[in-house]
C-alpha positions as CSV (number, residue, x, y, z in Angstrom):
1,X,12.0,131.2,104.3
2,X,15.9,131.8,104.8
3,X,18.8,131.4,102.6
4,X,19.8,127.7,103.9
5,X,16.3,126.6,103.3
6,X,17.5,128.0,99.7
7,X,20.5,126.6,99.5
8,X,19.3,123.4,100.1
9,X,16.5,123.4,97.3
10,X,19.5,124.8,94.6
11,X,21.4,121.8,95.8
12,X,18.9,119.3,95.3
13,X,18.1,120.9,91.9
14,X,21.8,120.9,90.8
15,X,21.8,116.9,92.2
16,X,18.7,116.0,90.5
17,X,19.7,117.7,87.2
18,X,23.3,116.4,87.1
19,X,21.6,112.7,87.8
20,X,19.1,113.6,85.1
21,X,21.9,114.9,82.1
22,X,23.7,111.9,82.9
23,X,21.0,109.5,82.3
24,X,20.1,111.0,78.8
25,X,23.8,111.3,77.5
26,X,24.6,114.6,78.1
27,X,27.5,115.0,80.3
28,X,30.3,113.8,80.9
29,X,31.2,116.1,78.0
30,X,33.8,115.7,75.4
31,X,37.0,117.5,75.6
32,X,36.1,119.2,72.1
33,X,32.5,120.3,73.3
34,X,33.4,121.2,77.3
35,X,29.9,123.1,77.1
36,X,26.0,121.7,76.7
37,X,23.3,124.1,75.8
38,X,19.7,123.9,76.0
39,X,17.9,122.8,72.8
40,X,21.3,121.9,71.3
41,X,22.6,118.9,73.5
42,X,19.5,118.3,75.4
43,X,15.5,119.6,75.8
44,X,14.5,121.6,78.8
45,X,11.8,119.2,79.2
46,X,14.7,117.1,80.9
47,X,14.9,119.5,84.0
48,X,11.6,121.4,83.9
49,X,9.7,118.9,84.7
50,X,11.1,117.4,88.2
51,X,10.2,117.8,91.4
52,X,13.4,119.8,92.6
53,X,12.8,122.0,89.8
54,X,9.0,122.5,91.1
55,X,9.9,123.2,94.8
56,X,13.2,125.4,94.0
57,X,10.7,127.7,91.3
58,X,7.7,127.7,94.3
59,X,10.4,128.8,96.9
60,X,12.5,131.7,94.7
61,X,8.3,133.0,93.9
62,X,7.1,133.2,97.6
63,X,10.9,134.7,98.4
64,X,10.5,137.5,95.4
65,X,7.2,137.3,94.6
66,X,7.3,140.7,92.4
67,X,10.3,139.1,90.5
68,X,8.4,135.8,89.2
69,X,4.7,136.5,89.1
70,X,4.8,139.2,86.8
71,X,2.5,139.3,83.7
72,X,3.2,137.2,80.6
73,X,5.2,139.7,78.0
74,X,5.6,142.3,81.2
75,X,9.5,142.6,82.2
76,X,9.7,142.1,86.1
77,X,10.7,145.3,88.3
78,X,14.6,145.1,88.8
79,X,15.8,143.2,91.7
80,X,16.8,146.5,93.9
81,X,13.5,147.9,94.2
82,X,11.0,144.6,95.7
83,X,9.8,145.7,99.1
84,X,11.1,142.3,100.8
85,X,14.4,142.2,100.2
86,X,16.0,139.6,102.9
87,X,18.9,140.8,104.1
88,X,21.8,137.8,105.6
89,X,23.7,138.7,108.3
90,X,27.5,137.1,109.3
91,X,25.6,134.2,111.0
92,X,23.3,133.1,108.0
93,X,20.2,134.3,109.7
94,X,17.8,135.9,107.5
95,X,15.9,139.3,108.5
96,X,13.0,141.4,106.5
97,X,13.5,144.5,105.3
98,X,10.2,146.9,105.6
């Protein structure tokens, strides 16, 4: 996986959750409340649950595996120390670290 196949799945998320938060009254937002927050303006259930949601989680796992599969109630090692860290170079191509 590289960063634009990335990119693309955080833009389709963004798309699919702005298109969702419209559709249940969320945004556009008021002048006097500029901000929505989970569980107060709207349940997570509105996002979780859509398909860009499904394939942007499934791609940031297989990308940082160690990150996202840890045990329930274990804190995940910090983000310097995974084995596969992809490193960009200037032209946006993507190459593995060993």
């Amino acid at each position: 996986m590289d960063m634009l196949e990335l990119h693309k799945a955080a833009t389709e998320l963004i798309t699919e959750a702005w298109q969702a938060l419209v559709a249940v009254g969320v945004v556009l937002c008021s002048a006097y409340r500029p901000f929505i927050k989970v569980g107060r303006d709207y349940e997570g259930h509105v996002l979780m649950g859509s398909a860009a949601m499904g394939r942007f989680a499934a791609l940031l796992s297989s990308k940082y595996p160690g990150r996202f599969q840890a045990p329930p109630g274990e804190s995940p090692p910090p983000l310097g120390t995974h084995r596969d860290r992809v490193q960009v170079t200037h032209a946006g191509a993507s190459s593995r670290n060993a």
